[in-house]
N, C-alpha and C positions, 0 to 999 in steps of 0.2 A: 837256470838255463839262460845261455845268452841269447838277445834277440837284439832287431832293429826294429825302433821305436824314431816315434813324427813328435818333435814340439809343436803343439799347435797353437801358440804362439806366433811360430814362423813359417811351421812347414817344414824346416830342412830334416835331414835326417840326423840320428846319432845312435852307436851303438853302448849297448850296455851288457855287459859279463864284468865275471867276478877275476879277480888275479890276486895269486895270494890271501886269498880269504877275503877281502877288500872289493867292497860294489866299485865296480869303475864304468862311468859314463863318459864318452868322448865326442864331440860334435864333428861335423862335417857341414860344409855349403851347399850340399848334394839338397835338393828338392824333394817332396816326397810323390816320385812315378813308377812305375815298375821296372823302367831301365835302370834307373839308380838304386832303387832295391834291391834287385838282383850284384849290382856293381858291390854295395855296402855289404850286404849279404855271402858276398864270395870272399871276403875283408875277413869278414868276422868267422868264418869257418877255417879259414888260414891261421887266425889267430888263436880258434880254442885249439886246433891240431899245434901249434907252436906249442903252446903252453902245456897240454898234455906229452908231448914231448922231451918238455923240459929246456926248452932254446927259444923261448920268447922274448924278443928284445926290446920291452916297454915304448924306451928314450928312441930307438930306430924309427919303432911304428908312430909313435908319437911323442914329436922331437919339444913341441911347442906344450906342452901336457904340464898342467903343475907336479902331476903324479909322476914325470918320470924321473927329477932327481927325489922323490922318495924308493921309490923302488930301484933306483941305481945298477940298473942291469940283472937283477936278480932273478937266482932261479928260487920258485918259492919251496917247488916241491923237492929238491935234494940241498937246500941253500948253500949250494953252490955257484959262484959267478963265473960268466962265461970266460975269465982267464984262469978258470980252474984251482981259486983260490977260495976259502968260505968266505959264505960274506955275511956281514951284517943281518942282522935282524931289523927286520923291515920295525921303521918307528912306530910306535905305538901311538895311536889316536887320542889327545886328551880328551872326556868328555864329561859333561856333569854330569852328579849322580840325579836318578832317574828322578826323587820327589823336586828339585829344582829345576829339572829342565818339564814335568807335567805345570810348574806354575807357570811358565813362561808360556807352555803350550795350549795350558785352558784362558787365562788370559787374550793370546792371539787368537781364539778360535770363538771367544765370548758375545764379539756381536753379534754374528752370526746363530747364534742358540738363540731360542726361546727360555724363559725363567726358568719356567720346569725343566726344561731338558738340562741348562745348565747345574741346577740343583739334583737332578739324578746324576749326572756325570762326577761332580761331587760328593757322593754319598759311596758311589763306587769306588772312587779313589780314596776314601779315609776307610774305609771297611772292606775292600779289597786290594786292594792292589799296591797301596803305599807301607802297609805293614811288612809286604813278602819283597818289595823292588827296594821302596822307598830310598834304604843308604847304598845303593848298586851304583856304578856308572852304566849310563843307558850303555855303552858302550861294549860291557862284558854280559849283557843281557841276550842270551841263543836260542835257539828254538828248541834244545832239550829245558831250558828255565819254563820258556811257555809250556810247553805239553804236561811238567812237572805241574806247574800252575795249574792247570784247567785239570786236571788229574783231581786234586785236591778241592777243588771247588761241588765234584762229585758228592763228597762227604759232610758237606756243613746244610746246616738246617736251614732249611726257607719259610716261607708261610704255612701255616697250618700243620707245623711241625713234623713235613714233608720236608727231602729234601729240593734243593735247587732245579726248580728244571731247565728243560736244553735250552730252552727260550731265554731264560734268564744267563745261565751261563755264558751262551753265546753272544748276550749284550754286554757284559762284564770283560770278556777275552774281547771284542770288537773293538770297545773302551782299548783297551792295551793296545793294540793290532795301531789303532790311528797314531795314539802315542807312539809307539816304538817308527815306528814308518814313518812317520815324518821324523825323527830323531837320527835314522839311518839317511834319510834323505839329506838333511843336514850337514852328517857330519860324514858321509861317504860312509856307511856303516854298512856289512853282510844284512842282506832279509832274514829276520829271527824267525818272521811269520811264514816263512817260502815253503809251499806243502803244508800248510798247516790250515786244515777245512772245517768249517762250520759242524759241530752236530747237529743230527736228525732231529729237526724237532717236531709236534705235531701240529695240526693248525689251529687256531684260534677256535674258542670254546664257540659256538653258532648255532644259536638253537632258538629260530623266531617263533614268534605266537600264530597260530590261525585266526583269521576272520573272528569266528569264535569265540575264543581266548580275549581277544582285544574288546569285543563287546561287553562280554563279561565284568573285565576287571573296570572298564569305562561307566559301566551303570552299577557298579558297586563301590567304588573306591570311595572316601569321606567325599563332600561334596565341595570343600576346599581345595581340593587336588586335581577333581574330573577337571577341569580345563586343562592344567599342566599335562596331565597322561594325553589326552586325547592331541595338545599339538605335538609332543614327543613324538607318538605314534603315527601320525601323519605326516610330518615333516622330517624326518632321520636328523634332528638335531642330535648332537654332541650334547653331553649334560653341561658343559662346560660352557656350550654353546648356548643352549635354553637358559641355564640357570643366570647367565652373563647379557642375557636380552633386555634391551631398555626399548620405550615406549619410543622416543627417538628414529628407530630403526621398524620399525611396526609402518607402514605406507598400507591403508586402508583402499587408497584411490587408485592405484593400481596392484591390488591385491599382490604385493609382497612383503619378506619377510627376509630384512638385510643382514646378513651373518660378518660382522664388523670386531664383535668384541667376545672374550671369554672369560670367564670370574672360576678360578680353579686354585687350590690350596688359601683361600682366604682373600684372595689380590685377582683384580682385574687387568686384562692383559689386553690392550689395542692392535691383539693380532690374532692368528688362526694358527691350528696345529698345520695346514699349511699353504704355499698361496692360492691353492684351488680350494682353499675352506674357506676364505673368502668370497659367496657365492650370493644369489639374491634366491630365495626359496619362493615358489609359487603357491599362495593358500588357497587349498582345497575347499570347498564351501565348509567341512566339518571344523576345519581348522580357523576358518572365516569368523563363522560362529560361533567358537569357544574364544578369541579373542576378544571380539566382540562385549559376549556377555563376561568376561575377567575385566574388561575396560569401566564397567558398570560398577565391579566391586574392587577397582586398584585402592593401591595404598594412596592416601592425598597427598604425601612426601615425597614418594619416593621414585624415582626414573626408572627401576625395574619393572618386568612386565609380571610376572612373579617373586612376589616379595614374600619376606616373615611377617610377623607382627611388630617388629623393631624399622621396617622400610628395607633392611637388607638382605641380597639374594640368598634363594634357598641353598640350605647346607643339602651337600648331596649326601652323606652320610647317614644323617638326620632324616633324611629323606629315605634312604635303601632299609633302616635299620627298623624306624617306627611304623613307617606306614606301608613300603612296599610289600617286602618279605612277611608279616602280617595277612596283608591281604592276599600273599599267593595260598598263606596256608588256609584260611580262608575259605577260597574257592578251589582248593584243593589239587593247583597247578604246581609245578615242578617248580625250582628255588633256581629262579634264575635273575642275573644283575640286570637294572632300568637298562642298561644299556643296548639289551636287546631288543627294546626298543627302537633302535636305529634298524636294525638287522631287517624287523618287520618291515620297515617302512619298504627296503629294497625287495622283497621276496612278497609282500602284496604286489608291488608296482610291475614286475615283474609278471607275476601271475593274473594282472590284469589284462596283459599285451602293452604295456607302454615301452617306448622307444628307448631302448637299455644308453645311449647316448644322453639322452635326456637326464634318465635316470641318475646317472654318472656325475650330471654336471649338481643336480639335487642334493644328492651325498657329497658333495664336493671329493670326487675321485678323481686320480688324471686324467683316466680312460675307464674302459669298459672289463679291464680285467678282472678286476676284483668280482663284478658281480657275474661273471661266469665259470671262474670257479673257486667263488665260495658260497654263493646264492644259489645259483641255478639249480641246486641239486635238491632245492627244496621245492621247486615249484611244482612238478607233478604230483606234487604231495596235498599241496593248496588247493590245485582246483581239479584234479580226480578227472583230468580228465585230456593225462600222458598219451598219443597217439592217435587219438581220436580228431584231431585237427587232419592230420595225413588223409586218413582214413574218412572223412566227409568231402575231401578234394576228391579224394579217388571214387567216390558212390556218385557223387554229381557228374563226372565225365562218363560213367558209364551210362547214368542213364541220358543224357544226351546224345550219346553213340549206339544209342540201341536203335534197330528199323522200326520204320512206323509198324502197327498189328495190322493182320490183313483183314479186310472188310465184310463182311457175310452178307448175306442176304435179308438178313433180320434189319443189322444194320441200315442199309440202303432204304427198307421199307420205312423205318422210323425216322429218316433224315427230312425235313424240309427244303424247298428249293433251291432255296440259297446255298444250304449247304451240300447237296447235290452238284451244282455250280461250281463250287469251291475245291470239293471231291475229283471232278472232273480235271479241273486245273491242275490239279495238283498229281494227279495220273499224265496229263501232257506234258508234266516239265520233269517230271523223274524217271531216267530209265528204265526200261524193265527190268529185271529179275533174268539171269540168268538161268536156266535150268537144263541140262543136263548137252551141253553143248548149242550149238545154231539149228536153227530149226532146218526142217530139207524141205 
């Protein structure tokens, strides 16, 4: 669909529609206000009525256009030209084939990644995507090739010899989606991906421990580990985060805990998954004192705050395979990954009444989204105690809004003077009692 689009870069305006199968963007001086909106806007509806038509005159509309001696007056859709001679076929685009123009492309997009991420994007491209595109020019790459694609990706096995799900497919097509898009961007190419939407996928597996749960597995786990479990659980560290914490970053004197570094597939990493993971975490007393006593038994070598017996950081693997999953069966808890670990941390905190702001900046979130709806729905589950906050505001106003009880005679006799006194005052300052209109 054609529309008018702001470089914000500059602001000015430029439209963009298709001609002749061909994305064409053409700029303007025009500012981005609604008077020229409208001005631009009237342009481009003149222009898609020309071109459905059949009498759109490129080179007219845009004299100074590199596009218009490629299209040379053409009509695309009877290729016929307006001196009602055929014409030419509009030139074809040369373009690299698709596996040469993704090196170029991961390449230019490589600082900007983190290891991992650019090591997944990699794996997607040698087992997806370069097998089916690889000898293509991006160039004859359509959105019937994509939907065939993601069609097919349906069918191949994934983990646990299930196949793929939407989540995973949809980062696999994503992967394509950026490549191809910026390829079209490049080379003035049709959107392959135009109408072509995300599947449904479902949400992230979320299943935190209770109170409960966390005391359990804290006063059971071998006793080499209860400090690891208890700061996980208190503080929503990343495993990658925990397992990557050096004694360095541990500030005892103002009770924090500086989230600087990550240790994941083997290799430490002087960054965050991402710049809000970089955060300073506030230790709880429980958290205080499981540092504390770890400090008492560190490795003498080694700058982890959690080490092996070699001085270097715990293998998380090692960690999920021997001693977690073990101990859920164990204690006879459902088989779920350290990771939810983190989950608790937001859905106590939460269920405690902390400030979901606060909360946010803890997890290192960029806002408060996440923990409303993918937390919050656990919380009246934690503390039992859904509605009843409402419902203690509303029993306090009533009984503060109720009239004083009227005073008998028994009353009065068992009063003391003072209270008598008080009694009295308190009859001169409050109205009477209306009863059954004004007296005669």
């Amino acid at each position: 669909m054609a529309k008018v689009r702001v470089r914000p870069e500059t602001g000015a305006l430029y439209l963009d529609f298709f001609y002749c199968g061909v994305r064409c963007r053409e700029q303007t001086t025009l500012q981005d206000s609604s008077e020229n909106r409208r001005r631009v806007e009237a342009l481009l509806s003149r222009i898609e009525k020309q071109i459905k038509q059949g009498r759109f005159d490129y080179a007219a509309t845009f004299p100074h256009s590199p596009k218009a001696a490629v299209f040379a007056k053409t009509d695309a859709d009877r290729g016929v030209s307006f001196a009602g001679v055929p014409a030419a076929a509009p030139a074809r685009i040369s373009t690299p084939t698709f596996a040469d123009f993704s090196i170029t492309w991961r390449a230019e997009m490589a600082p900007q990644w983190r290891r991992l991420h650019r090591e997944g994007v990699d794996a997607i491209f040698d087992a997806h995507l370069l097998p089916v595109f690889g000898e293509r020019p991006v160039g004859e790459i359509n959105k019937a090739d994509v939907l065939g694609f993601r069609a097919t990706l349906t069918s191949k096995p994934g983990r646990g010899g299930h196949g793929l799900t939407a989540a995973r497919i949809n980062k696999i097509v994503g992967i394509l989606r950026q490549c191809i898009t910026e390829a079209a961007d490049r080379y003035t190419l049709p959107d392959a991906f135009k109408g072509v939407r995300r599947l449904k996928a479902r949400r992230p597996d979320v299943h935190p421990f209770t109170l409960e749960e966390v005391e359990k597995i804290r006063t059971t786990i071998r006793a080499d580990f209860r400090t690891y479990v208890t700061v996980r659980f208190f503080t929503g560290m990343r495993t990658g985060e925990i397992n990557g914490l050096k004694w360095k970053y541990v500030d005892f004197d103002k009770g924090l805990i500086l989230v600087r570094e990550t240790f994941s597939a083997g290799k430490v990493e002087e960054d965050a998954k991402t710049e809000r993971s970089l955060r300073e975490i506030p230790m709880l007393p429980q958290v205080k004192e499981a540092l504390l006593a770890q400090r008492e038994h560190r490795h003498p070598t080694s700058d982890y705050v959690f080490a092996n017996r070699d001085g270097q950081p715990l293998d998380a693997h090692n960690f999920t395979n021997r001693v977690w999953y073990p101990l859920l069966r164990y204690l006879g808890l459902e088989r779920r990954r350290p990771y939810q670990t983190r989950h608790t941390t937001a859905t106590l905190m939460l269920a405690s009444g902390e400030n979901p702001e606060w909360i946010a900046r803890l997890m290192g979130h960029a806002n408060t989204q996440m923990l409303f709806t993918v937390y919050s729905r656990f919380v009246p589950n934690l503390t039992h105690r859904d509605g009843l906050a409402i419902a203690g505001l509303l029993s306090r106003h009533a009984e503060t809004a109720k009239p004083p009880a009227a005073t008998t005679d028994i009353d009065l006799n068992a009063m003391t003077a003072a209270q008598l006194r008080e009694a009295l005052k308190q009859l001169l300052v409050s109205p009477p009692a209306k009863e059954g209109g004004p007296a005669m």
